[in-house]
N, C-alpha and C positions, 0 to 999 in steps of 0.2 A: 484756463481751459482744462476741465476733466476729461479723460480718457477713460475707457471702460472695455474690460478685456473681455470680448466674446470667447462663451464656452462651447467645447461641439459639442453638440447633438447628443443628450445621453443614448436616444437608439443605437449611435455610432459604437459606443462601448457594448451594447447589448449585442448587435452584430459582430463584431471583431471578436468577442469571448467565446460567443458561441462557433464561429467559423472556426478558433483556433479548436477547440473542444471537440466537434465535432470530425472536422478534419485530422485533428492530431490521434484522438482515438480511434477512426475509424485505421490510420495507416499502423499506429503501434499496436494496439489493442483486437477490435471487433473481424476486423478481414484477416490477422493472422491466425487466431481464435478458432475463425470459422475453418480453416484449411487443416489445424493440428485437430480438431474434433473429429474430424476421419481418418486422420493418423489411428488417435487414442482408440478408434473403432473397429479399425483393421486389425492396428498391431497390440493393442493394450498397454501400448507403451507410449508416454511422449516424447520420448531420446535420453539419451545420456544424464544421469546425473552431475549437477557441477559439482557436485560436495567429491567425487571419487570418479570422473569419469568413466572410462572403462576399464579401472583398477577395482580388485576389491575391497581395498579399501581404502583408507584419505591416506596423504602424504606426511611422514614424521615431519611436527615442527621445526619450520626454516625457514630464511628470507626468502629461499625461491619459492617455496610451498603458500607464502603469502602473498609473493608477485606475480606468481603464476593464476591463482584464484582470484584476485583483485584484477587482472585484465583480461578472465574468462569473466568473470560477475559485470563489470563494464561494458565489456562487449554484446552482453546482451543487456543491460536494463539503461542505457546513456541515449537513447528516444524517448524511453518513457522520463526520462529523470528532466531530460530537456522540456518533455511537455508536461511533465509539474510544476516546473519554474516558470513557465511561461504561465501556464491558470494559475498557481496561488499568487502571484505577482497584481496576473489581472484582473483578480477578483478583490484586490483591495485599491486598484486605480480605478477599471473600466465598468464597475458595475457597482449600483446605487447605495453606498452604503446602510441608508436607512432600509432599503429592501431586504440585506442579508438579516440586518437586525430584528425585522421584524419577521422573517419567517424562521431564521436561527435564532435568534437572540433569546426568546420568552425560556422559561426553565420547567414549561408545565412538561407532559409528554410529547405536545404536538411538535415542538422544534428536536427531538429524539426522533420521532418518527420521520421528519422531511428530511432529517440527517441522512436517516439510514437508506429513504429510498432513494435518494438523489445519488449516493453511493453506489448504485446497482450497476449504471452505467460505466461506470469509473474504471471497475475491473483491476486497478493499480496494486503495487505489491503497497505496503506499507512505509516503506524509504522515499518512493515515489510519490505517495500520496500526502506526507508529510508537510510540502511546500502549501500544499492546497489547505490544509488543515490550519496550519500558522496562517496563512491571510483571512481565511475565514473567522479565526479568532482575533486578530488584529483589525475583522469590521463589525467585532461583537454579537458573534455565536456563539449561544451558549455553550457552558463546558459538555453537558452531555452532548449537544447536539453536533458537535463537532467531531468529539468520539464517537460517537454512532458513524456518523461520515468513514473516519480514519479505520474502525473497526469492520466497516462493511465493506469498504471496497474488496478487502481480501475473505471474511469470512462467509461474505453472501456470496463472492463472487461468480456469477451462472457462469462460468465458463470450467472453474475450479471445480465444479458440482458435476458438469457435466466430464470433465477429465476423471475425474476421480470414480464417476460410476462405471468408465468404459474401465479402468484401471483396476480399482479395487473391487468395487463390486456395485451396484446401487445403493443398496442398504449401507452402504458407507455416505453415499451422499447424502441422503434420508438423514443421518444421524447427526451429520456436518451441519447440514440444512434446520434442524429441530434444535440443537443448541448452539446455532448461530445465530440462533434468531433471538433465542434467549439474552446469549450473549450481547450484542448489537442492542438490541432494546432494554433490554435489562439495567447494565451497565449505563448505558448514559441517561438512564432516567435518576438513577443513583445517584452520580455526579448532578447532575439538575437538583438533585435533594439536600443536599450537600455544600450548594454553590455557596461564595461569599455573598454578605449582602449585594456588594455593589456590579454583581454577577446576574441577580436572581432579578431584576425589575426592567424596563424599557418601556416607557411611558411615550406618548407621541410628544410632549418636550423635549426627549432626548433621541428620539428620532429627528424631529426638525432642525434638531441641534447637529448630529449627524450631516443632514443634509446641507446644510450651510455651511459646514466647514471642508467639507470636500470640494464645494464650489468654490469657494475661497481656493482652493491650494492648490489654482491652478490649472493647465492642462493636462487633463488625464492620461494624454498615453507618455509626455514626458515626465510622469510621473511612475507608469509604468514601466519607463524604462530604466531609472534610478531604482525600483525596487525590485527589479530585476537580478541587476546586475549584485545592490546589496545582499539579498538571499542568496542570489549562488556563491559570494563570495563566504558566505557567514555558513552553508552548510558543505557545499563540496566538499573541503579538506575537512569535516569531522565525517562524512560519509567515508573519502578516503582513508581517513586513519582506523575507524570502526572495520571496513571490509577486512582492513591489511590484518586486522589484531583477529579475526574470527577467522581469516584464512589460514593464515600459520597456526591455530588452534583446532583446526578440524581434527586433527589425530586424537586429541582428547574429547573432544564434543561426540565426535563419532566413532570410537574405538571399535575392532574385530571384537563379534559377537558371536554366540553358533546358536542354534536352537534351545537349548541344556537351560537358556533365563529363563521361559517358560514366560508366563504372562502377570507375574508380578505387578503389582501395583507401584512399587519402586520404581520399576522401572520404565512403568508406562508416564507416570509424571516427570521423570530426569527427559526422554526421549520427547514428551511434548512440552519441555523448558525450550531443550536444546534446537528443535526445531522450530521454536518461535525468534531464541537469539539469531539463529543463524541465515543470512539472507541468502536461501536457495530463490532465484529470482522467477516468476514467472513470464520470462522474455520469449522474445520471441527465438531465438537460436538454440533451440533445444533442450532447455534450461528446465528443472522438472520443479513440480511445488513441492514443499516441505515433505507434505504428506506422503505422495510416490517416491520422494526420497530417501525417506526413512524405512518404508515398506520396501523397497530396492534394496535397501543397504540389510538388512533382517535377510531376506532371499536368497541373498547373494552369501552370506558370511553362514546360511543354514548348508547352502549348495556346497560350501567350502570345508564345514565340519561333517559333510555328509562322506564326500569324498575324502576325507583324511580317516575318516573310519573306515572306508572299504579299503584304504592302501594297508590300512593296520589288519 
């Protein structure tokens, strides 16, 4: 006598992913979003920088200077990081793998462009977004189209656009917006050009192939929860060790400046390195992006050579 193992319901995967998605972003993401936009509107500020709080400037290299920013940095982005783990996990259990393949998978433009829009919602910093990106490539999105994803969550991000115009100004967002887009589409079309052979093709044989072997392997959400558990064990502790090593390094990343650098091109590429290594997160606890970051830290260290000149 043969037995034969009933599968659930692929809808069951379609609902579950999207409940977790939409509910997980609406509580870390879109409703806190919406409350700091009137913050950034009132005050032109979002709070405290994490890179120096309300010092002016970062802490000299130390253990405590790395322990100290590694459980401000956690305390605000370990929701969203939870609810990465959770989508990139379910997106390679709970949902069809021949469908990622075929709306991600091809290498023309069109899977760069579904990247990028589908990104909009996402909002995530790029640590966060991570988990999402690997499962999406573990069900055969193509390279661009993945980086489009990974690249737009933060550089389209309408939330970021809209901080940074109460903050900096609009024409900063306008400019962010105009070579993020470049950027985002640009870039993963490149990689799409670029791709390996066995990168560049998805023919409906290897989609059906796809489909049948996921069927085969099993119940999807205890499958989900084994690759769960494997991604958070395989990135937490290098996320951990990455914060601790850029925490203890802020003194150098971010050194006292005063006005006197002027606007160099040196120094406009070292400062937009430094603020791409560095995960200033956009959490919800007050945590600023890169950009008002950096623009804080110039402000502040201008105010500081301003007033050492008037004591002289």
């Amino acid at each position: 006598m043969t037995t034969t193992r009933t599968q659930p319901n692929p809808a069951l995967g379609w609902m579950t992913f999207l409940l977790i998605a939409v509910a997980g972003l609406f509580y870390v993401k879109w409703f806190p979003y919406y409350n700091k936009a009137f913050i950034a509107a009132e005050h032109h500020s979002i709070g405290q920088s994490i890179l120096m709080g309300t010092s002016a400037s970062a802490p000299e290299p130390s253990l405590k200077a790395a322990l100290d920013y590694a459980w401000a940095y956690g305390k605000a982005i370990w929701q969203a990081m939870v609810l990465g783990l959770l989508l990139g996990s379910a997106v390679q259990a709970l949902l069809p793998a021949h469908w990622i393949a075929r709306v991600l998978g091809r290498t023309g433009f069109g899977s760069v462009a579904a990247g990028g829009l589908l990104s909009l919602p996402g909002m995530m910093c790029t640590c966060c977004a991570a988990p999402v990106v690997a499962g999406l490539r573990a069900r055969h999105a193509s390279p661009g189209g993945a980086v489009a994803f990974w690249l737009g969550n933060t550089v389209l991000n309408p939330a970021a656009l809209v901080f940074m115009g109460f903050v900096l100004g609009w024409h900063w967002s306008a400019l962010r917006l105009v070579l993020g887009i470049a950027m985002v589409f640009g870039i993963g079309y490149l990689l799409n050009r670029i791709a390996r052979p066995e990168d560049r093709s998805i023919d409906d044989a290897q989609l059906a192939a796809l489909a049948a072997g996921q069927a085969a392997a099993g119940n999807p959400f205890v499958r989900w929860i084994k690759l769960l558990v494997r991604m958070a064990v395989r990135l937490v502790p290098e996320y951990i060790v990455l914060v601790l090593l850029l925490g203890a390094a802020r003194a150098w990343l971010f050194p006292h400046i005063g006005p006197d650098i002027g606007n160099h091109l040196g120094w406009i590429i070292a400062f937009a390195g430094r603020g791409h290594v560095v995960r200033d997160p956009d959490g919800r606890r007050g945590a600023d992006h890169p950009g008002d970051a950096v623009a804080r830290h110039g402000r502040r260290s201008g105010r500081r050579a301003a007033d050492d000149a008037a004591a002289d």
